[in-house]
N, CA, C and O of each residue as an XYZ file, in Angstrom:
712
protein
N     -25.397    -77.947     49.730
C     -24.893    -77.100     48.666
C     -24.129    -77.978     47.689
O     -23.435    -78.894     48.130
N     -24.232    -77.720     46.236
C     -24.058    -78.925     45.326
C     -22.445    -77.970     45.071
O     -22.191    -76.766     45.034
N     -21.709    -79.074     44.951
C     -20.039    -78.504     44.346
C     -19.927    -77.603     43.454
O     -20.883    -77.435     42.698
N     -19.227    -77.125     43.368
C     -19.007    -75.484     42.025
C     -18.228    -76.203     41.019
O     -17.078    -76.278     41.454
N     -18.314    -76.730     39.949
C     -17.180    -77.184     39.203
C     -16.779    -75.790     38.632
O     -17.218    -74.660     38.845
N     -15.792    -76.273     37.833
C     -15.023    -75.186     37.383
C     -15.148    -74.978     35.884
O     -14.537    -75.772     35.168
N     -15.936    -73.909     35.256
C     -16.095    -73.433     33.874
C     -14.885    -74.054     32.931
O     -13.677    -74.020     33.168
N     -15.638    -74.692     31.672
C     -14.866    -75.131     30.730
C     -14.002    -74.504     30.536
O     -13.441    -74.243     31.601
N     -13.434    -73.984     29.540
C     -12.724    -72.772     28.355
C     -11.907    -73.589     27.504
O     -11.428    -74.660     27.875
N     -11.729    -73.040     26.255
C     -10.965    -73.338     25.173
C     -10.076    -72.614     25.368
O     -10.143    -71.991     26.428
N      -8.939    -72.375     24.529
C      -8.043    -71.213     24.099
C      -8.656    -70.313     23.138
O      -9.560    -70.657     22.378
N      -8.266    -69.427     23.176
C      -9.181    -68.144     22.280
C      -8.571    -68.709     20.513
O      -9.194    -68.316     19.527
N      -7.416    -69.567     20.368
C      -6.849    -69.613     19.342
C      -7.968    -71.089     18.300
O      -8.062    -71.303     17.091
N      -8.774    -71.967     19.831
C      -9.539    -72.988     19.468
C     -11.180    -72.562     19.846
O     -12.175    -73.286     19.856
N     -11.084    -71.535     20.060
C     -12.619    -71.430     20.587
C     -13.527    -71.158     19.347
O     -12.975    -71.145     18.247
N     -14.708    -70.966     19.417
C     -15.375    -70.860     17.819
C     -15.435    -69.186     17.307
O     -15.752    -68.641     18.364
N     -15.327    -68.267     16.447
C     -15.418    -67.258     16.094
C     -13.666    -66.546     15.747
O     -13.278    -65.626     15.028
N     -13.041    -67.410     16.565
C     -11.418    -66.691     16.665
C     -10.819    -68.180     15.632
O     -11.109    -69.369     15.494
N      -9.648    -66.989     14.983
C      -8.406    -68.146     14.376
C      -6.905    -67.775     14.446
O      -6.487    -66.621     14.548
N      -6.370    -68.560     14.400
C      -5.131    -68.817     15.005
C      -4.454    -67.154     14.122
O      -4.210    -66.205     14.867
N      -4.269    -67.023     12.896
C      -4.100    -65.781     11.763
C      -4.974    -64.496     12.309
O      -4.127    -63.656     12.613
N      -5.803    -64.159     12.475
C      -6.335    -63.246     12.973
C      -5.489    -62.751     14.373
O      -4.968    -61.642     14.485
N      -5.469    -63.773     15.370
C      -4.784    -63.399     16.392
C      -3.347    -63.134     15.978
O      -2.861    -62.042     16.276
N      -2.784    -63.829     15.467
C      -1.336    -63.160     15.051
C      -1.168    -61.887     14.577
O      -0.347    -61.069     14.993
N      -2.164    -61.702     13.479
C      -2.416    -60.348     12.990
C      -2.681    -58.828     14.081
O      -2.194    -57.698     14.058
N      -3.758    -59.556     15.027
C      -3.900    -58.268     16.170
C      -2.968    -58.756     16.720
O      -3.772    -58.310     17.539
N      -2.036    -59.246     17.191
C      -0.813    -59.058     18.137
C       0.503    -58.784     17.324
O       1.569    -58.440     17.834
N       0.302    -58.962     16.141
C       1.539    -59.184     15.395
C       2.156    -57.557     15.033
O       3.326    -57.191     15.142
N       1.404    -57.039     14.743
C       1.633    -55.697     14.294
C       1.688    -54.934     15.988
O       2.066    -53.803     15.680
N       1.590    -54.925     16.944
C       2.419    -54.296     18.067
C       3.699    -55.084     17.982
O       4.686    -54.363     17.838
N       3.909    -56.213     18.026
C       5.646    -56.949     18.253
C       6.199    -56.026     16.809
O       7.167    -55.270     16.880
N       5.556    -56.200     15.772
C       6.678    -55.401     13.935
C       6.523    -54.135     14.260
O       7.234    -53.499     13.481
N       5.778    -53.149     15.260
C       5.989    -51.577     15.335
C       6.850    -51.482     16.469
O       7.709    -50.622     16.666
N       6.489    -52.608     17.318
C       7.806    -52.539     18.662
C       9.106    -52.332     17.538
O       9.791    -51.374     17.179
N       9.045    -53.611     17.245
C      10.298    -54.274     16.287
C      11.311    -52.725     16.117
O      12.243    -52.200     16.727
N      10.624    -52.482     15.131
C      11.082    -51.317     14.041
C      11.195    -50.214     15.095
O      12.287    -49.651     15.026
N      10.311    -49.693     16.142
C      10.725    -48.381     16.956
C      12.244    -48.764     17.159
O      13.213    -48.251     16.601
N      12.221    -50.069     18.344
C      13.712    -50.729     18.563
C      15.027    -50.266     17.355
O      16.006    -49.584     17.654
N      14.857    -50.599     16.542
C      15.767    -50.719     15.607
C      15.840    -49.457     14.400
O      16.804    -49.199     13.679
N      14.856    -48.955     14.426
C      15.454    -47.202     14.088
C      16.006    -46.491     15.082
O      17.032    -45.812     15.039
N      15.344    -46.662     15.894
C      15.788    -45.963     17.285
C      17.382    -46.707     17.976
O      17.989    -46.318     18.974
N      17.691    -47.703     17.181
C      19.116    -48.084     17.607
C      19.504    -48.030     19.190
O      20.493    -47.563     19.755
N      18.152    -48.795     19.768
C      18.208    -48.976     21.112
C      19.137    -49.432     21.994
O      19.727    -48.911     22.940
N      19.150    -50.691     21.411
C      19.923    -52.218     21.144
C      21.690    -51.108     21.481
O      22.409    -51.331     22.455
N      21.961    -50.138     20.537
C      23.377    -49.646     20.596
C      23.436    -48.833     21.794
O      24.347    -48.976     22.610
N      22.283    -47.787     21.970
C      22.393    -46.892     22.657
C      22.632    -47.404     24.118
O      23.430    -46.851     24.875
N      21.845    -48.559     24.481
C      21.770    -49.357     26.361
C      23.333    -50.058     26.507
O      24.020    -50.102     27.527
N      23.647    -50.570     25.196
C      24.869    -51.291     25.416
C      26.224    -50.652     25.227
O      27.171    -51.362     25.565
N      26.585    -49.110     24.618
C      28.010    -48.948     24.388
C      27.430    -47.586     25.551
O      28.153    -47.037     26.383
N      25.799    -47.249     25.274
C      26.046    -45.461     26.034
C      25.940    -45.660     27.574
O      26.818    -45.374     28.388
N      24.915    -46.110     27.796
C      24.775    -46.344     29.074
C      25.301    -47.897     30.264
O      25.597    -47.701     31.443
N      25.309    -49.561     29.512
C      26.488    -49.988     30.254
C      27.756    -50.036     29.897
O      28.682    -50.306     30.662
N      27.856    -49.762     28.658
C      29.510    -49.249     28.121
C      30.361    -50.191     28.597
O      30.069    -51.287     28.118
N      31.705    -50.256     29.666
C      32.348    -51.200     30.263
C      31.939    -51.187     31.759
O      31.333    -50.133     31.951
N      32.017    -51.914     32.897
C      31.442    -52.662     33.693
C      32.262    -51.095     34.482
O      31.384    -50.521     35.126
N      33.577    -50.355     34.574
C      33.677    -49.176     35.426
C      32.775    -48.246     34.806
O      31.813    -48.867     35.259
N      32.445    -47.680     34.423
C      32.012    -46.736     33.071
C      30.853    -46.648     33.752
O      30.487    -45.760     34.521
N      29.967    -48.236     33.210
C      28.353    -47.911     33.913
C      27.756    -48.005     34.948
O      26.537    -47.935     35.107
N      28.957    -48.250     36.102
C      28.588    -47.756     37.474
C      28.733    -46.382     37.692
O      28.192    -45.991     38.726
N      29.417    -45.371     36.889
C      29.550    -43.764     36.929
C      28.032    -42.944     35.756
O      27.603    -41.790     35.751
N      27.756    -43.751     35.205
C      26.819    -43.386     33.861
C      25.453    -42.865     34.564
O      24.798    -43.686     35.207
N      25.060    -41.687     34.474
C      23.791    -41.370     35.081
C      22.452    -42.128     34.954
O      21.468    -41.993     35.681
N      22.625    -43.087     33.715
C      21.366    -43.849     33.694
C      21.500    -45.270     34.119
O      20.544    -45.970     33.787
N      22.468    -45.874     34.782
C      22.489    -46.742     34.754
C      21.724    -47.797     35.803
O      21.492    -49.004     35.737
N      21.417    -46.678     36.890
C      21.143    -47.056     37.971
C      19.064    -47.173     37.892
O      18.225    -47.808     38.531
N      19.017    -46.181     36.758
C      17.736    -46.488     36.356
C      17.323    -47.081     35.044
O      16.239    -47.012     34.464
N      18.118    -47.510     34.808
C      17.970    -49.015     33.898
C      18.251    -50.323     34.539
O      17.870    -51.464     34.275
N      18.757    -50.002     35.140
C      18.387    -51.585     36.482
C      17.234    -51.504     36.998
O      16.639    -52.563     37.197
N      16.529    -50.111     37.396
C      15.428    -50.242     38.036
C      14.394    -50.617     36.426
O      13.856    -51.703     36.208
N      14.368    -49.913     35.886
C      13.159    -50.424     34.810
C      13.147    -51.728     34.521
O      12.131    -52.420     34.450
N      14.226    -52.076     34.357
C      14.922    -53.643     33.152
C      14.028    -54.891     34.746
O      13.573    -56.030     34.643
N      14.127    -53.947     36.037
C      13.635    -54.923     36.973
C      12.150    -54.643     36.922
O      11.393    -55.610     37.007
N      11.676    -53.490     36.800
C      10.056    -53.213     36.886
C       9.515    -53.812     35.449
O       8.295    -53.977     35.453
N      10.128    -54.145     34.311
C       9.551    -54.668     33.050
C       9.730    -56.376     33.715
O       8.665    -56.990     33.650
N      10.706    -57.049     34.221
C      10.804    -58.083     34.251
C       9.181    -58.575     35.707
O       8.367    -59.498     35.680
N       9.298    -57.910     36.305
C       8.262    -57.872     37.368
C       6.446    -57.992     36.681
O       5.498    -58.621     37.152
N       6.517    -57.025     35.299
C       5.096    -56.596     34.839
C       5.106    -58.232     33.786
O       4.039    -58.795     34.030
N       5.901    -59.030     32.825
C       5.732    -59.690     32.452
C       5.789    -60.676     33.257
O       5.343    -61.732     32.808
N       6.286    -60.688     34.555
C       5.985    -62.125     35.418
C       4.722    -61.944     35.879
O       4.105    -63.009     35.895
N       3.982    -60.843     36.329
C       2.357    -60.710     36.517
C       1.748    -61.110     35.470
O       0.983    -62.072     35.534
N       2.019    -60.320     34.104
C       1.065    -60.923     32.649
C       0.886    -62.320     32.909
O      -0.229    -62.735     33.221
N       2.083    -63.252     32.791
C       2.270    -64.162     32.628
C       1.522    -65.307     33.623
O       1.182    -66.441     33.286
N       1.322    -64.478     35.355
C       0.382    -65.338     35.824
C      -0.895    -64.927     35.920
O      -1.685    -65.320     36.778
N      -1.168    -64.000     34.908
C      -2.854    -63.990     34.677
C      -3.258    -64.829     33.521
O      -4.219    -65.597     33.478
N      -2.104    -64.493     32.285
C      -2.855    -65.221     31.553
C      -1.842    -66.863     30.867
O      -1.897    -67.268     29.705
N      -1.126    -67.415     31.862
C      -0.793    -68.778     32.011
C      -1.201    -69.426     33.579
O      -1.920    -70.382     33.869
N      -0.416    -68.472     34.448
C      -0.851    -69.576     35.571
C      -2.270    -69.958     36.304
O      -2.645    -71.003     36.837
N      -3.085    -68.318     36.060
C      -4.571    -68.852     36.592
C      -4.966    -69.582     35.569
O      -4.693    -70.778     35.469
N      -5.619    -68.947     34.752
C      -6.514    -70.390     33.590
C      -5.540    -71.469     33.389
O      -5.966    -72.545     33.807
N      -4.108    -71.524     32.767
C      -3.813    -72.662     32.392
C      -3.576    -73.651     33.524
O      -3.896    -74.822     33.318
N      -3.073    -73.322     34.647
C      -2.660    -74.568     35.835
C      -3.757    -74.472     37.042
O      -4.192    -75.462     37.631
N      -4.136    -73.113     37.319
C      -5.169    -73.731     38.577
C      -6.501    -73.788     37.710
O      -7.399    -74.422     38.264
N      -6.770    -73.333     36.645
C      -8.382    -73.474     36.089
C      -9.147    -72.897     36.519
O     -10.312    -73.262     36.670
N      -8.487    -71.419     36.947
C      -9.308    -70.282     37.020
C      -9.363    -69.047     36.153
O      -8.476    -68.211     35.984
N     -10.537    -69.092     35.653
C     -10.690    -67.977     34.345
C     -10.965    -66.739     35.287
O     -11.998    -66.727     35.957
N      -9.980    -65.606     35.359
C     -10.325    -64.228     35.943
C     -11.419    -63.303     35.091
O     -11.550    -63.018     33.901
N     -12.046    -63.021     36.169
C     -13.488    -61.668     35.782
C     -12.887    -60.325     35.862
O     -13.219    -59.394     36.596
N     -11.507    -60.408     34.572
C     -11.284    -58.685     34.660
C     -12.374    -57.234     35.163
O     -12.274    -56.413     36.075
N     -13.514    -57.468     33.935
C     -14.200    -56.385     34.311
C     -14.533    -55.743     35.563
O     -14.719    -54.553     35.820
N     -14.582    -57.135     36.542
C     -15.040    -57.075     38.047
C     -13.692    -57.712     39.017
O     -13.773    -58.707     39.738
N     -12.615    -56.962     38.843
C     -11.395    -57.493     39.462
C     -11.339    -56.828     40.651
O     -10.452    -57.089     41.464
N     -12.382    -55.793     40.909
C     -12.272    -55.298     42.495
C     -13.043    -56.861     43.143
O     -12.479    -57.263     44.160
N     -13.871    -57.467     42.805
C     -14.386    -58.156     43.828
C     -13.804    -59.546     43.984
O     -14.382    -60.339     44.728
N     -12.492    -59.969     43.214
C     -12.004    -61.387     42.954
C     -10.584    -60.900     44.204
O      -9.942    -59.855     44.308
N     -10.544    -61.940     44.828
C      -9.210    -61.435     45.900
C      -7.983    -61.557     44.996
O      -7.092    -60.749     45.258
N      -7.791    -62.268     44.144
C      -6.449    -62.006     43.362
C      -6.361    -61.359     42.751
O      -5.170    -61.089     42.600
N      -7.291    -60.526     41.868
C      -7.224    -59.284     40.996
C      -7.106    -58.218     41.995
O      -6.421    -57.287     41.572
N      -7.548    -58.055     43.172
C      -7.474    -56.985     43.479
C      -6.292    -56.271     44.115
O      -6.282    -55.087     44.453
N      -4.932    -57.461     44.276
C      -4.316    -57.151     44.536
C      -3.183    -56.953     43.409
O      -2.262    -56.140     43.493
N      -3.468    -58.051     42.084
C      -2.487    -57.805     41.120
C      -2.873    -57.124     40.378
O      -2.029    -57.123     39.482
N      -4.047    -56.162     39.993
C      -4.152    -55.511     38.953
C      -3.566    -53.964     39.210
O      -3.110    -53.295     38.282
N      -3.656    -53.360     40.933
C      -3.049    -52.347     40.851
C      -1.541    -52.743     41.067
O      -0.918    -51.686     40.974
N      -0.896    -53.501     41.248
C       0.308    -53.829     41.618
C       0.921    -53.879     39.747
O       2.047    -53.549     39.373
N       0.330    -54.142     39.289
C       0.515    -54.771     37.255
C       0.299    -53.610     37.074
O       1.485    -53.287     37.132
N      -0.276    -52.549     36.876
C      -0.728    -51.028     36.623
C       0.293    -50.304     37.058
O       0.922    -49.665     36.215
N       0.711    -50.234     38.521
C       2.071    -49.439     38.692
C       3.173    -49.686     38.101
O       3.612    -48.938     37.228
N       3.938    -51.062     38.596
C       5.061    -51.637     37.696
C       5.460    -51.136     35.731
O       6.517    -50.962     35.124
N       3.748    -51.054     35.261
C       4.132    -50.516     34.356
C       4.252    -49.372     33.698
O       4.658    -49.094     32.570
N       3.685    -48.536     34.895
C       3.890    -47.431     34.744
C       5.375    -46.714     35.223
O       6.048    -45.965     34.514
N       5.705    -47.155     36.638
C       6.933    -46.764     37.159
C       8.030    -47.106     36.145
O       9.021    -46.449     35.824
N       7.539    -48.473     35.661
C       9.167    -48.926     34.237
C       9.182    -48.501     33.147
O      10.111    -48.709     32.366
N       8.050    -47.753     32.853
C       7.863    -46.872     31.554
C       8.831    -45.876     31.926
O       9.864    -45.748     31.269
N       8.449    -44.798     33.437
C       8.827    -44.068     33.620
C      10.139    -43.962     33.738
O      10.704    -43.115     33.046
N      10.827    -44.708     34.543
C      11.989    -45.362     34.548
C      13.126    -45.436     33.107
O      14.148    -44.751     33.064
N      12.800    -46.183     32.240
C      13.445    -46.693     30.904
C      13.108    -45.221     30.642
O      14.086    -44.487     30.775
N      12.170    -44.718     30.363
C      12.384    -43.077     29.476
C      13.065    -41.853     30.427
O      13.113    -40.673     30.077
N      13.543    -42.351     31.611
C      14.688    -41.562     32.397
C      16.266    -41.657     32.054
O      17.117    -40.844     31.693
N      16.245    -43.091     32.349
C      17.458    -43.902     31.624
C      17.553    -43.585     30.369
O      18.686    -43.730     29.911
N      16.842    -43.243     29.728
C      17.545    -42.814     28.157
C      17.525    -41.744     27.880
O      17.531    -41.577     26.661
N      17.499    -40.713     28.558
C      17.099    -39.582     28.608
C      18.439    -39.292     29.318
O      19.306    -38.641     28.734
N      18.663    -39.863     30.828
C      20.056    -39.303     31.120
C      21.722    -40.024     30.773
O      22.841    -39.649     31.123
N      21.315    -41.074     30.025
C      22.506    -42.145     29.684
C      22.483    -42.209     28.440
O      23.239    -43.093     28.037
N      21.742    -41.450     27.317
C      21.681    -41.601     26.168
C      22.157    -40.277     25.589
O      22.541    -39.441     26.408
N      22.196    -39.887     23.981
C      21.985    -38.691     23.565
C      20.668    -38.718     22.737
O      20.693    -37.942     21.781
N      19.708    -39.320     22.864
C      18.695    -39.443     22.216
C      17.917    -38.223     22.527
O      17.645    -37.625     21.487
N      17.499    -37.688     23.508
C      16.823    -36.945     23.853
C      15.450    -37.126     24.735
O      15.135    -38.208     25.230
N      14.575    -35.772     24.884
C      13.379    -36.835     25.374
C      12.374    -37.361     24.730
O      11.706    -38.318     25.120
N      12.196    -36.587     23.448
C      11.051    -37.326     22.629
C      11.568    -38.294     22.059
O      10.611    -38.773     21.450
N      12.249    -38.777     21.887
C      12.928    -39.963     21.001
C      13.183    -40.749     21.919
O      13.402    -41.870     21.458
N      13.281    -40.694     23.269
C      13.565    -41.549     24.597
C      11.870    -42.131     24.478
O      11.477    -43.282     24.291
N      11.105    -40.903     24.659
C       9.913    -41.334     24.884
C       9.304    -42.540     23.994
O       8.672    -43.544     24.323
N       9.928    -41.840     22.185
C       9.796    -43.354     21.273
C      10.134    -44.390     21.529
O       9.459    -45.406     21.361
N      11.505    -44.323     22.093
C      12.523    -45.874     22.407
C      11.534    -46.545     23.350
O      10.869    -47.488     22.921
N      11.358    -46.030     24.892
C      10.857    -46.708     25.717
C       9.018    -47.145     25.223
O       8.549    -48.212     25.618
N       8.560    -46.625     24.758
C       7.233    -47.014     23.700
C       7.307    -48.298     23.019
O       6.645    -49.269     23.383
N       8.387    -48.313     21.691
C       8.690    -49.298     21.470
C       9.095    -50.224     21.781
O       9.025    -51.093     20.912
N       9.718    -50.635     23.068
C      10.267    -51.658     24.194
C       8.857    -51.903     24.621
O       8.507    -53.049     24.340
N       8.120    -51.331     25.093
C       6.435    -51.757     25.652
C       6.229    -52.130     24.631
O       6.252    -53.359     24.682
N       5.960    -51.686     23.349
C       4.900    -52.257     22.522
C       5.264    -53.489     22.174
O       4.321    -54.273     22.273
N       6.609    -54.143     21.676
C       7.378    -55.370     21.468
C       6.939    -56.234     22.503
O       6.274    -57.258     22.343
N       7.422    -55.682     23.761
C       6.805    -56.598     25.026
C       5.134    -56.905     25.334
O       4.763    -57.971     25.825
N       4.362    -55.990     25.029
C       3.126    -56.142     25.107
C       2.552    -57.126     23.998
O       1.687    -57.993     24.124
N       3.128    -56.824     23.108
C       2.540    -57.953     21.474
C       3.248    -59.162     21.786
O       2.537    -60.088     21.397
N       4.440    -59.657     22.368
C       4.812    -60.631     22.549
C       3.895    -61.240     23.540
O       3.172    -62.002     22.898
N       3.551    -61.274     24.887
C       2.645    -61.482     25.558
C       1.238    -61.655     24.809
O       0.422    -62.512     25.151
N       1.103    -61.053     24.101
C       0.181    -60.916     23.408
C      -0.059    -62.724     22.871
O      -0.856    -63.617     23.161
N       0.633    -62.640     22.337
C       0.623    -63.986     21.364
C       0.473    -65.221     22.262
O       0.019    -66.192     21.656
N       0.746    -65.421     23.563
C       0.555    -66.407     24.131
C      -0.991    -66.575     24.554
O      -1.856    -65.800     24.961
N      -0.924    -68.090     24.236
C      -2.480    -68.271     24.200
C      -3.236    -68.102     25.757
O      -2.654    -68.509     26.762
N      -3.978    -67.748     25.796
C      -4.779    -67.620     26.585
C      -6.322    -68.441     26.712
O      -6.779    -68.590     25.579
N      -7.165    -68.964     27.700
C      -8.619    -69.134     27.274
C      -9.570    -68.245     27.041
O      -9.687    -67.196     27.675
N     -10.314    -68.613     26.110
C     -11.681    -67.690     26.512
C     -12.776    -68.178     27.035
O     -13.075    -69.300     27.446
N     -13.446    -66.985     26.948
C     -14.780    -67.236     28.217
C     -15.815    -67.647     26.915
O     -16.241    -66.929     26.010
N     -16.055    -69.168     27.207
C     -17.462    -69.367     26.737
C     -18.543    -68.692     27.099
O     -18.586    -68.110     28.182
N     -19.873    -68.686     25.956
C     -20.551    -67.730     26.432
C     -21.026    -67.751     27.875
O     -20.752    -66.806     28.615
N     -21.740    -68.810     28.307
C     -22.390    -69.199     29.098
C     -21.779    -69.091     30.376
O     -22.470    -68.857     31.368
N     -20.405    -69.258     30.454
C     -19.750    -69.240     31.953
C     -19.158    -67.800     31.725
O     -18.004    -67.908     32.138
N     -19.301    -66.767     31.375
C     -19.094    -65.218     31.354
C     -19.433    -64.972     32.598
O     -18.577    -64.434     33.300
N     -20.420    -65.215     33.042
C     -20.749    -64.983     34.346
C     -20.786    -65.625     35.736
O     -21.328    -65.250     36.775
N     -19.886    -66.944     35.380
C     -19.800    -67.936     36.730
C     -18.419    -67.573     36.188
O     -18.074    -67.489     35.009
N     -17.529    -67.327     37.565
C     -16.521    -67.096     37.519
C     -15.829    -67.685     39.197
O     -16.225    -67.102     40.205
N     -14.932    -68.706     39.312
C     -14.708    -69.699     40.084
C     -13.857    -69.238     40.467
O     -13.066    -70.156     40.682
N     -13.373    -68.227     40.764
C     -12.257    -67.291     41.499
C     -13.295    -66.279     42.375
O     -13.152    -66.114     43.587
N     -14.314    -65.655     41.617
C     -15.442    -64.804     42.655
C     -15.744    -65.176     43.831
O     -15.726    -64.742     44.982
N     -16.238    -66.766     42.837
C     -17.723    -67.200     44.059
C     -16.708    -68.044     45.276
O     -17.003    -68.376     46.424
N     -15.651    -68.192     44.644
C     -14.786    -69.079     46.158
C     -14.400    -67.531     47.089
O     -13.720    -68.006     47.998
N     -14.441    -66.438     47.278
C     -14.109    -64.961     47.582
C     -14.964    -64.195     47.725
O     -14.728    -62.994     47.594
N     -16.201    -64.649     48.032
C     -17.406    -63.857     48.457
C     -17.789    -63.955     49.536
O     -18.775    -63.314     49.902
């Protein structure tokens, strides 16, 4: 059996058809609508005087205890992003087969594990502002939206590889997991 090398890839920012402006553009405008939800929504004031206020205060504050939990389930979902799309392709030189992440042994355990986290810290942060805020819930629901969308476009922007055409379908995380 002849060795498996491991599929080229560029970065999507050097690969042929993509440019560096385009990608800023599709990621850029989730980080400037995050941006702006954040800062109409006077988030930034509401987490820091309503809900941790002074260090006695926001151990009594009804949201406080679930803004530790979110602030930990957001920090959890960007350390997953971060090793799909830095630590597999960029350090071990494995390009993941999203589409087919039931059959890769590392997708199958981080994609529902990345799926909950961000769902539970959605859920979470729009509790916390809901019971530690006076915002309300639709405007909680905006705040915590805009905290995802900022966080999602930021992630966004970090480069990633893409899949040349040709190795779309050799995928060196599968075939070592079959």
């Amino acid at each position: 059996m002849p060795p498996q090398s491991t599929p080229k890839f560029h970065p999507r920012s050097t690969s042929p058809g993509t440019r560096p402006a385009s990608q800023l553009a599709k990621h850029g405008k989730y980080v400037l609508l995050g941006a702006f939800g954040c800062w109409w929504l006077d988030i930034r004031r509401h987490v820091l005087d309503d809900i941790l206020g002074t260090r006695e205060a926001a151990q009594r504050t009804r949201g406080y205890k679930m803004l530790v939990a979110a602030l930990a389930l957001q920090t959890v979902t960007v350390v997953l992003f971060l090793y799909l799309i830095v630590f597999l392709p960029w350090i071990r030189g494995i390009i993941p087969n999203y589409p087919s992440w039931q059959r890769s042994q590392r997708l199958r355990i981080i994609m529902p594990l990345l799926t909950s986290t961000i769902l539970t810290g959605f859920i979470a942060l729009v509790l916390a502002l809901i019971r530690g805020t006076p915002l309300g819930a639709f405007r909680s629901i905006l705040a915590a939206t805009s905290v995802y969308l900022l966080t999602f476009g930021t992630l966004g922007l970090v480069p990633s590889p893409g899949l040349p055409s040709t190795a779309a379908s050799t995928n060196a995380d599968d075939k070592r997991n079959d």
